[in-house]
KEKE-3310 file (N, C-alpha, C; in steps of 0.2 Angstrom, whole numbers, plus 5000, padded with zeros to 4 digits):
npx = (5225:5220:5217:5205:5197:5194:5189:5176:5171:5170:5161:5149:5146:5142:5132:5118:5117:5117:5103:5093:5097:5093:5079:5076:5078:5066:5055:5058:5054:5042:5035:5036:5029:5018:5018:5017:5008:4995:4998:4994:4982:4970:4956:4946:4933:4933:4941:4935:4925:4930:4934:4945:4953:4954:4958:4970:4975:4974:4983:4995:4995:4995:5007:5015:5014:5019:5033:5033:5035:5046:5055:5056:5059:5071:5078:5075:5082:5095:5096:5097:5110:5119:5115:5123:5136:5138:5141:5151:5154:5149:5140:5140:5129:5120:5117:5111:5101:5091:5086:5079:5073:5062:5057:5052:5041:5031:5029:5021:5010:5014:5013:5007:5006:5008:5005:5004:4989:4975:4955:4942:4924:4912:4894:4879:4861:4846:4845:4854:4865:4884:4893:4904:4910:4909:4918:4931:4933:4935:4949:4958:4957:4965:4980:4982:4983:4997:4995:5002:4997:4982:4964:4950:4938:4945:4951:4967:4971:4979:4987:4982:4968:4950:4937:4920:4902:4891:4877:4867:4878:4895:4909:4927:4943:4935:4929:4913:4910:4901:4891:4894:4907:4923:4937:4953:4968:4987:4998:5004:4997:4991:4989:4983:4969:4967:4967:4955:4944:4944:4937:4923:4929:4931:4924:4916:4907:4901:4894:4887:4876:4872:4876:4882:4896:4911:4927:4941:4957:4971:4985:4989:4988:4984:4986:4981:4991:4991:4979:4978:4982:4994:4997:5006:4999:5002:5016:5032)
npy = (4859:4860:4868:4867:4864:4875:4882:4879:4879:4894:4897:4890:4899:4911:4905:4907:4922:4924:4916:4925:4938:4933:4932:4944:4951:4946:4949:4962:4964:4960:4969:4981:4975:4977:4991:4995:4990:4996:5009:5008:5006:5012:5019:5016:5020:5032:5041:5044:5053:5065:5081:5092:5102:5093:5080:5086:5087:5077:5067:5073:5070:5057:5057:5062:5049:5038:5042:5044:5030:5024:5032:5023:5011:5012:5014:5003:4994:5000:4996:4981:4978:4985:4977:4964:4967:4969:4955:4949:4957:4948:4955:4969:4965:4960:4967:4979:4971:4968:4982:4986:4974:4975:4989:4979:4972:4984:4990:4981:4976:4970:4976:4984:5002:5020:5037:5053:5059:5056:5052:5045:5046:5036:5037:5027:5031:5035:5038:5035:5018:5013:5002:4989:4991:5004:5007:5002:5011:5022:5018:5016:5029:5034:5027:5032:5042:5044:5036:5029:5017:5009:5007:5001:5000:4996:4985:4980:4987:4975:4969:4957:4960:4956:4964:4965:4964:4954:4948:4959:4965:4971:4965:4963:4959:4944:4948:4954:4970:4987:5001:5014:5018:5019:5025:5025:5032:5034:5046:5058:5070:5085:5083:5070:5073:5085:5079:5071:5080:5089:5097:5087:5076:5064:5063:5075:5070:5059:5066:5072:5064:5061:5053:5051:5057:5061:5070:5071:5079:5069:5071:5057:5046:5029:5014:4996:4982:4970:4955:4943:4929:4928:4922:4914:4909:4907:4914:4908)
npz = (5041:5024:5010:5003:5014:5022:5012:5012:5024:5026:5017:5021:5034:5027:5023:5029:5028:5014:5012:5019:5011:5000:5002:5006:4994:4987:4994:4993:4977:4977:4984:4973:4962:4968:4968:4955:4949:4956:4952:4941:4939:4928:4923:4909:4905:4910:4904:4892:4897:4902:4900:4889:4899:4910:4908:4904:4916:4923:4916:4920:4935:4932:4926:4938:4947:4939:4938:4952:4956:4949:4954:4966:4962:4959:4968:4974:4969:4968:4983:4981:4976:4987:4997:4988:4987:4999:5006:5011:5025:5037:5050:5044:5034:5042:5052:5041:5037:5044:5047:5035:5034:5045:5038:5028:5032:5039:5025:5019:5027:5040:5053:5066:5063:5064:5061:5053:5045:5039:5040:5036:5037:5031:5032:5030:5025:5022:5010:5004:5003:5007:4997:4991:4982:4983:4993:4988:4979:4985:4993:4978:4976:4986:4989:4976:4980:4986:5002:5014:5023:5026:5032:5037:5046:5055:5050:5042:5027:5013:4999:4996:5003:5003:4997:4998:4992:5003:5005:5014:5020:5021:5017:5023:5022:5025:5036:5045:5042:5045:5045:5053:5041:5045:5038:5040:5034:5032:5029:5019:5026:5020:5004:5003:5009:4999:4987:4989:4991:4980:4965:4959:4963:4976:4988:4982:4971:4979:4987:4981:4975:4986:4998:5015:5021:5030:5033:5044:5048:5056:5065:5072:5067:5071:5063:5066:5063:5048:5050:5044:5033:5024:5005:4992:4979:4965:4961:4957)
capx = (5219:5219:5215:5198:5190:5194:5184:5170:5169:5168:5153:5145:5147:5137:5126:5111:5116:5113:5096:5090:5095:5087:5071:5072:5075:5059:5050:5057:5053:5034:5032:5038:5025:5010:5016:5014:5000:4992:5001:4993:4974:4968:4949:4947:4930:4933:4942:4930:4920:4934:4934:4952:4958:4954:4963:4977:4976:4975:4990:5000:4995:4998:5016:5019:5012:5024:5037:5038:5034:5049:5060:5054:5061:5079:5078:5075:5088:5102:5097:5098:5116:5120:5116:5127:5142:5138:5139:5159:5153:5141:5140:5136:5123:5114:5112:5107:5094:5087:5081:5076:5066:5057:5054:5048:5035:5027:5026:5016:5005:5012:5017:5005:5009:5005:5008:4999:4987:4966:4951:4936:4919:4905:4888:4874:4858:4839:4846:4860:4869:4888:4894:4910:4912:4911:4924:4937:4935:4941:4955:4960:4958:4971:4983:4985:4987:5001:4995:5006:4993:4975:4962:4943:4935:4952:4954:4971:4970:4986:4988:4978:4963:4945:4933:4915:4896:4889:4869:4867:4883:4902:4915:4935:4948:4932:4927:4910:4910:4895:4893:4897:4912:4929:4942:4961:4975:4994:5002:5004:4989:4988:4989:4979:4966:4966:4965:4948:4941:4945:4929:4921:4933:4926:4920:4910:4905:4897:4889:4881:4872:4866:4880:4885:4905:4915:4935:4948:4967:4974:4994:4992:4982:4983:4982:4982:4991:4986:4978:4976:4989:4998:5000:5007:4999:5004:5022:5037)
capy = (4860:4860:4876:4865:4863:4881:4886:4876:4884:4899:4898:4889:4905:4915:4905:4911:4929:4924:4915:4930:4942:4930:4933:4949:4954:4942:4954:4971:4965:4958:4977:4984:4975:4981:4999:4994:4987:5004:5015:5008:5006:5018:5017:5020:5024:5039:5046:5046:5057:5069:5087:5093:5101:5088:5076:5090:5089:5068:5063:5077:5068:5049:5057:5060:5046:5035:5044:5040:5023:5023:5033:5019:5005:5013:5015:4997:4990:5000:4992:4973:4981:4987:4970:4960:4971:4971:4950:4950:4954:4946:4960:4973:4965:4958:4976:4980:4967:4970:4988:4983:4967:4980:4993:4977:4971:4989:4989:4972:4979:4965:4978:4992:5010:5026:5043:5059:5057:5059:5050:5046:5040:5035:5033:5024:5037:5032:5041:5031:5016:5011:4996:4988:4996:5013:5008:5001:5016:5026:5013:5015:5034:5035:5023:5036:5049:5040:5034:5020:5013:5011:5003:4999:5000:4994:4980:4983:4985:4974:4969:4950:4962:4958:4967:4961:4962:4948:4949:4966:4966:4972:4959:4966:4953:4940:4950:4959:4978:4989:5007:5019:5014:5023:5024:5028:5033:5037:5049:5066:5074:5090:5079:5067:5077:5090:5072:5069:5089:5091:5098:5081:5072:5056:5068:5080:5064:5055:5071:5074:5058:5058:5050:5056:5058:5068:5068:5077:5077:5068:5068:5052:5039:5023:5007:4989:4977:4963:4949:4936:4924:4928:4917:4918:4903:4908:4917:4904)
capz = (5037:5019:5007:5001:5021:5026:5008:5012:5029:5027:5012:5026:5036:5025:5020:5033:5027:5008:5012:5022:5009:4993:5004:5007:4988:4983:4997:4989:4969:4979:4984:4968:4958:4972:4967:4948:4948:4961:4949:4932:4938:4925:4921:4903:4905:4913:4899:4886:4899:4904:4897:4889:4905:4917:4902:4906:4923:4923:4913:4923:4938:4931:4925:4943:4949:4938:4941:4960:4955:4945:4958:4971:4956:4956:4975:4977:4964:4974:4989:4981:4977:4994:5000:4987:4991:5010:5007:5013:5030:5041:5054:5042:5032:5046:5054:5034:5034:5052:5046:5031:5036:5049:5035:5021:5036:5038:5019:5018:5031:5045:5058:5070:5062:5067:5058:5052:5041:5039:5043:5034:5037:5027:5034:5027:5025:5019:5005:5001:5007:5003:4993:4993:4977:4986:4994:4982:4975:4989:4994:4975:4977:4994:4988:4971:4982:4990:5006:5016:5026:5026:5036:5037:5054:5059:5045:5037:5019:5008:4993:4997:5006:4998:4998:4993:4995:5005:5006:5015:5022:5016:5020:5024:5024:5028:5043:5044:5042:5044:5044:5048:5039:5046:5034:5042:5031:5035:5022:5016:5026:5015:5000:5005:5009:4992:4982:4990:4992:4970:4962:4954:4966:4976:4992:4980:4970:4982:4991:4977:4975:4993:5002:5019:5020:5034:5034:5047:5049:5062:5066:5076:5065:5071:5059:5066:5057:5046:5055:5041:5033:5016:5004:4986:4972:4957:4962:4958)
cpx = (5221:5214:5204:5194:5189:5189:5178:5167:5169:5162:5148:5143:5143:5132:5117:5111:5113:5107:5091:5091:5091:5080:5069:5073:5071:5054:5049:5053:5044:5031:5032:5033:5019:5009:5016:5009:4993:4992:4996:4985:4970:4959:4946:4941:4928:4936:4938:4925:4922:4934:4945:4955:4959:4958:4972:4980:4977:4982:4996:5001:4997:5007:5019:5019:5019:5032:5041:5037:5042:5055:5061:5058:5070:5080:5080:5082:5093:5101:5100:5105:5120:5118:5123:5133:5144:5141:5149:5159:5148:5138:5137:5129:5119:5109:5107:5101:5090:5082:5077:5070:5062:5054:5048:5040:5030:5024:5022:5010:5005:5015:5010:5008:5005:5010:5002:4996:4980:4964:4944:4930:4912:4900:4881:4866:4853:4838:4850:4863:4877:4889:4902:4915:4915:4917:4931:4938:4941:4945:4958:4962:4965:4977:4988:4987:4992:5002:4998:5003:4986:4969:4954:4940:4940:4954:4958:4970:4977:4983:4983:4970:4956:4942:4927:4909:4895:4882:4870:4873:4889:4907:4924:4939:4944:4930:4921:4911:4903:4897:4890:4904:4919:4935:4949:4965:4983:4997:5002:4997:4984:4985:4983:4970:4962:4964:4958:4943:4942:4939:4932:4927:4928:4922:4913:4906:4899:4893:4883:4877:4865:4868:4881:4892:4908:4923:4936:4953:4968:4984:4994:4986:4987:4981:4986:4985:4987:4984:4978:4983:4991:4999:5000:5005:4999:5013:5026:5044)
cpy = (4862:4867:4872:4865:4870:4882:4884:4876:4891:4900:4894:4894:4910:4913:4905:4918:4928:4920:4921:4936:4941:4933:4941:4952:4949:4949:4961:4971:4963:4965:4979:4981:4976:4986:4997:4992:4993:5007:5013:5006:5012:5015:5021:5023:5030:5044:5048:5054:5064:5077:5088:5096:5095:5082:5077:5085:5081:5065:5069:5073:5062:5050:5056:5056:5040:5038:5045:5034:5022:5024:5026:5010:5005:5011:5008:4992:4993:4997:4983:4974:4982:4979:4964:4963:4969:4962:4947:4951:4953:4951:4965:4972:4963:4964:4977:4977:4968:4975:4986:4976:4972:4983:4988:4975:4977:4989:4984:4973:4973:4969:4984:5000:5015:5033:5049:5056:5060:5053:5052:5042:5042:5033:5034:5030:5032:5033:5034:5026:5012:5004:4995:4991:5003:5012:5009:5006:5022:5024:5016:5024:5037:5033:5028:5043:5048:5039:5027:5018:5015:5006:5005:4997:4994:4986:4983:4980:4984:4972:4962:4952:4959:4961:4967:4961:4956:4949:4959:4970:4967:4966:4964:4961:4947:4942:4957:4965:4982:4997:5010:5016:5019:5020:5027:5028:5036:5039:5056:5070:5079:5086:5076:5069:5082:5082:5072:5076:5090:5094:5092:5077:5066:5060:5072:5075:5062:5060:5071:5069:5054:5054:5056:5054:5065:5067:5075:5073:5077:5068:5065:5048:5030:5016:5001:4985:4972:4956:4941:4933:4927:4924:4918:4909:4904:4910:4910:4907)
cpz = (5030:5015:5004:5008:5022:5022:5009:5020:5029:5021:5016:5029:5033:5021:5025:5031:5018:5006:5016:5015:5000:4995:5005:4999:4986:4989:4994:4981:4970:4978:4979:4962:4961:4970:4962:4947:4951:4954:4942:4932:4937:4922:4912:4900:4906:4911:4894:4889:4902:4898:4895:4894:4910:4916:4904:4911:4926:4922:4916:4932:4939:4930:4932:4947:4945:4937:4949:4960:4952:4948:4963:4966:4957:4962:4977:4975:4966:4978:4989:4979:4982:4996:4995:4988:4998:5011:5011:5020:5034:5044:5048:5039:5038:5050:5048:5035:5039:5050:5041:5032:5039:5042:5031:5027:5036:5031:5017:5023:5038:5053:5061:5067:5064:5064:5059:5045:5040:5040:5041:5037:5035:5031:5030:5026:5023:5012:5001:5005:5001:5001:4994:4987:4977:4988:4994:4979:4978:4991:4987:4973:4984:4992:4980:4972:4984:4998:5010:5020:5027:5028:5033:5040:5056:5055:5041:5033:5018:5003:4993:5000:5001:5002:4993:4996:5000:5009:5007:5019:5017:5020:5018:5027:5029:5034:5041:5048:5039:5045:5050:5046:5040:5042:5036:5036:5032:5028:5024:5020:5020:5007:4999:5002:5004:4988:4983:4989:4985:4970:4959:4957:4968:4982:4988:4975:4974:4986:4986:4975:4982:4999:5009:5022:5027:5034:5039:5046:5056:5062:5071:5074:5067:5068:5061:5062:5055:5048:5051:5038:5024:5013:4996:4982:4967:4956:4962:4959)
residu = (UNK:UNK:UNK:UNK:UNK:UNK:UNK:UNK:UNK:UNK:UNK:UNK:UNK:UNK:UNK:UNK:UNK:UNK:UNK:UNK:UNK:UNK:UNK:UNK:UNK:UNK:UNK:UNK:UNK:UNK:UNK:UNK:UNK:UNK:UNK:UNK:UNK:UNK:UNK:UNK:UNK:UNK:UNK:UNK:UNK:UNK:UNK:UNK:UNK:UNK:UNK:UNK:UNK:UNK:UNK:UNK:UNK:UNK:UNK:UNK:UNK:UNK:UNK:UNK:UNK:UNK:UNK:UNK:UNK:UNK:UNK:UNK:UNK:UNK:UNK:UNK:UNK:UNK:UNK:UNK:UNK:UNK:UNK:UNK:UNK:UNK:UNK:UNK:UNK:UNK:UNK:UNK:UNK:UNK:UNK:UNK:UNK:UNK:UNK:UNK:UNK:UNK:UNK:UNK:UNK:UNK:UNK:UNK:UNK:UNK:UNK:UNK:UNK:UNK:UNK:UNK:UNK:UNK:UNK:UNK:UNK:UNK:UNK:UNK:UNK:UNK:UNK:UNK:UNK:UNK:UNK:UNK:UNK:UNK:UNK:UNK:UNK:UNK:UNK:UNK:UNK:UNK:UNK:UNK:UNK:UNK:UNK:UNK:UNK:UNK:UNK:UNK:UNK:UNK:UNK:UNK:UNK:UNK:UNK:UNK:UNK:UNK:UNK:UNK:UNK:UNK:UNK:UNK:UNK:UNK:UNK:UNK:UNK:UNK:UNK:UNK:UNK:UNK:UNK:UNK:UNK:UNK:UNK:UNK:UNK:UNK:UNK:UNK:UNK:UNK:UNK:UNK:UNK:UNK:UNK:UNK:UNK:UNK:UNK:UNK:UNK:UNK:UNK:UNK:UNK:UNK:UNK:UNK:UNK:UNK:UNK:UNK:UNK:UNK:UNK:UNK:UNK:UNK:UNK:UNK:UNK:UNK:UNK:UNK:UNK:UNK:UNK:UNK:UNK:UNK:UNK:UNK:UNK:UNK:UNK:UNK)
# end
């Protein structure tokens, strides 16, 4: 055997490990632009209306908010490191990729989880009824508190999720949702929790309008995975 067969035997040999890890770094830099996009939905009309502490107390929050966005950037660009290092042998990256494939499925919302967390639900009143509005507000509320998973009478919310009037009804990931509307999250309970409990938060918000809201802390919230298809038209 000749020095040219052997080398085209073994670049055969890793090539299933360097299509497995092309795919999993398009999966990490997928996630990495969900958290940028979470992270920079600023509403600009709710500065104009902000008092200078709350101004404070805002762009103190946004700092730490892009600053685990940022840790979470570094985080990841080692990992696509750790992978082309690892490419010399099969057996370690494939263990590598295994965990990581499991963790990027969790983050995509295509896996069953279960953590600590809270648990809200909105019901409809004579007073008040919610909107799908109501809702994206509190999705865009949970997510900036840092919650990794979040559902919608058991419709996991991802990044492809809609969520949209339709006559009298709300629509989640095309599947009718009616109220009371239970809202699961997996995070930080404490956290979690204060983010929504604020004065002029989204709880003391929508009470006072005539909404009725209740949340507890569960340490064993169960969120379904995502039951629909993913699919990317515009990414090349």
């Amino acid at each position: 055997m000749n020095y040219k067969t052997m080398k085209l035997k073994i670049d055969k040999s890793k090539l299933p490990v360097s299509i497995t890890i092309g795919i999993m770094c398009f999966i990490i830099v997928y996630i990495m632009c969900i958290q940028f996009k979470t992270a920079g939905s600023i509403e600009e009309s709710n500065l104009e209306t902000m008092r200078e502490n709350e101004l404070r107390e805002a762009l103190a929050n946004w700092k730490l908010e892009y600053e685990e966005v940022n840790k979470e950037l570094q985080s990841n660009k080692d990992k696509i490191k750790e992978y082309e290092s690892k490419m010399a042998s099969n057996e370690e990256a494939g263990e590598l990729l295994e965990g990581e494939y499991k963790n990027a499925k969790m983050l995509l919302g295509l896996t069953d989880v279960q953590g600590a967390g809270i648990i809200i639900t909105l019901t409809d009143s004579s007073e008040a009824k919610f909107t799908s509005e109501n809702l994206m507000h509190l999705i865009n509320e949970l997510n900036s508190a840092g919650a990794e998973a979040i559902s919608i009478n058991d419709q996991r919310i991802v990044s492809m999720t809609d969520i949209v009037d339709v006559g009298e009804f709300i629509m989640v990931n095309g599947k009718r949702v009616t109220s009371p509307y239970t809202i699961k999250a997996i995070g930080d309970s404490t956290y979690l929790q204060s983010a929504l409990s604020i004065k002029k938060g989204y709880i003391d918000e929508y009470k006072t309008d005539g909404y009725t809201i209740s949340m507890t802390i569960d340490n064993n919230v169960i969120i379904n995975k995502y039951e629909g298809e993913m699919t990317l038209n515009y990414v090349k």
